[in-house]
C-alpha positions as CSV (number, residue, x, y, z in Angstrom):
1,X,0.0,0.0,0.0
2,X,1.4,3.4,-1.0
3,X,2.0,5.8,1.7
4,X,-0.2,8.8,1.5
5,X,2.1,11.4,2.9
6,X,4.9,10.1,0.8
7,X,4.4,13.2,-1.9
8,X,4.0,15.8,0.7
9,X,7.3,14.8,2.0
10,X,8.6,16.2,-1.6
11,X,7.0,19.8,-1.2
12,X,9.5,22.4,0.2
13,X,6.9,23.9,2.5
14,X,7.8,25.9,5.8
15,X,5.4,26.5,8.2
16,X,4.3,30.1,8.8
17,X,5.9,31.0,5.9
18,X,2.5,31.1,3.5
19,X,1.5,34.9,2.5
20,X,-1.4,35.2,4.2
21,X,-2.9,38.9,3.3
22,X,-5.7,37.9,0.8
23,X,-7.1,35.9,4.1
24,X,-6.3,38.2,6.5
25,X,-8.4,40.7,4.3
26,X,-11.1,38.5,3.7
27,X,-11.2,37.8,7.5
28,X,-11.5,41.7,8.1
29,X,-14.6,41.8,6.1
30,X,-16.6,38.5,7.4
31,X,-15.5,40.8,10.7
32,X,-17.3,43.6,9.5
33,X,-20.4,42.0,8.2
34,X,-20.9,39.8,11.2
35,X,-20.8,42.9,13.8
36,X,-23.3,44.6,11.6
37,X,-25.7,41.8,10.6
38,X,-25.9,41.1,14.6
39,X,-26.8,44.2,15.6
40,X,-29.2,44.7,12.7
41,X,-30.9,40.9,13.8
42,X,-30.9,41.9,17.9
43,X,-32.7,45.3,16.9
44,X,-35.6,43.6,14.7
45,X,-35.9,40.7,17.7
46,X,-35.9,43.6,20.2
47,X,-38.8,45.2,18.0
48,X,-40.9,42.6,17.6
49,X,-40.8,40.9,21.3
50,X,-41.5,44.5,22.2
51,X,-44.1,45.1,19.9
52,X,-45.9,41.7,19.9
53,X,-44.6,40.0,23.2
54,X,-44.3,42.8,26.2
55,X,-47.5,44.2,24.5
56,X,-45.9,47.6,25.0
57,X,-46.9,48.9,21.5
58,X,-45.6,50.1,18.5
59,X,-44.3,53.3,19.5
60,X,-42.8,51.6,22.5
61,X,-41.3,48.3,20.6
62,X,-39.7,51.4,17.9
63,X,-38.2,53.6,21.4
64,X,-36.6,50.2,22.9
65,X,-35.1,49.6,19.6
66,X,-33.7,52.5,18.6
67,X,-32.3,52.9,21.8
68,X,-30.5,49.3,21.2
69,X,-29.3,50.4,17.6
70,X,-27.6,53.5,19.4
71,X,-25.5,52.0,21.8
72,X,-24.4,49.4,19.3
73,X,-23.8,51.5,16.7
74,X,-21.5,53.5,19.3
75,X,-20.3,50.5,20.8
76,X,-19.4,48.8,17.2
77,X,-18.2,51.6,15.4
78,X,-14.3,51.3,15.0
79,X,-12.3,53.3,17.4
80,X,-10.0,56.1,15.9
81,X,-6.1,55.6,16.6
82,X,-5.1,58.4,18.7
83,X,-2.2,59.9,17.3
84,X,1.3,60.4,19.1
């Protein structure tokens, strides 16, 4: 039986040595999209169990939820580097 690692044995590869930066840039994005599509999900569930579920009304379900979609906008939002 042929060994299955015998042509990996023959590749000159180091590890940590692979140029990463089309990942790392990918990464950054998925980063990006995730933070945002969260807080976009938690304000229409904060909505809707406070318009349908609590019973507190439209007016009250939109208040609750634009209160959430402040702080995590400010508390998502990507920080300035202060300079030296």
């Amino acid at each position: 039986m042929a060994d299955p690692h015998a042509d990996y044995a023959a590749h000159d590869h180091v590890h940590g040595q692979m140029e990463i930066s089309e990942q790392a840039k990918t990464w950054a994005v998925f980063k990006v999209i995730a933070k945002w599509c969260t807080l976009a999900i938690s304000v229409l569930l904060v909505f809707l169990v406070l318009w349908f579920g609590a019973g507190s009304g439209f007016l009250g379900a939109l208040v609750g939820a634009a209160a959430v979609a402040v702080i995590g906008v400010v508390s998502l939002r990507e920080k300035k580097a202060a300079a030296h």
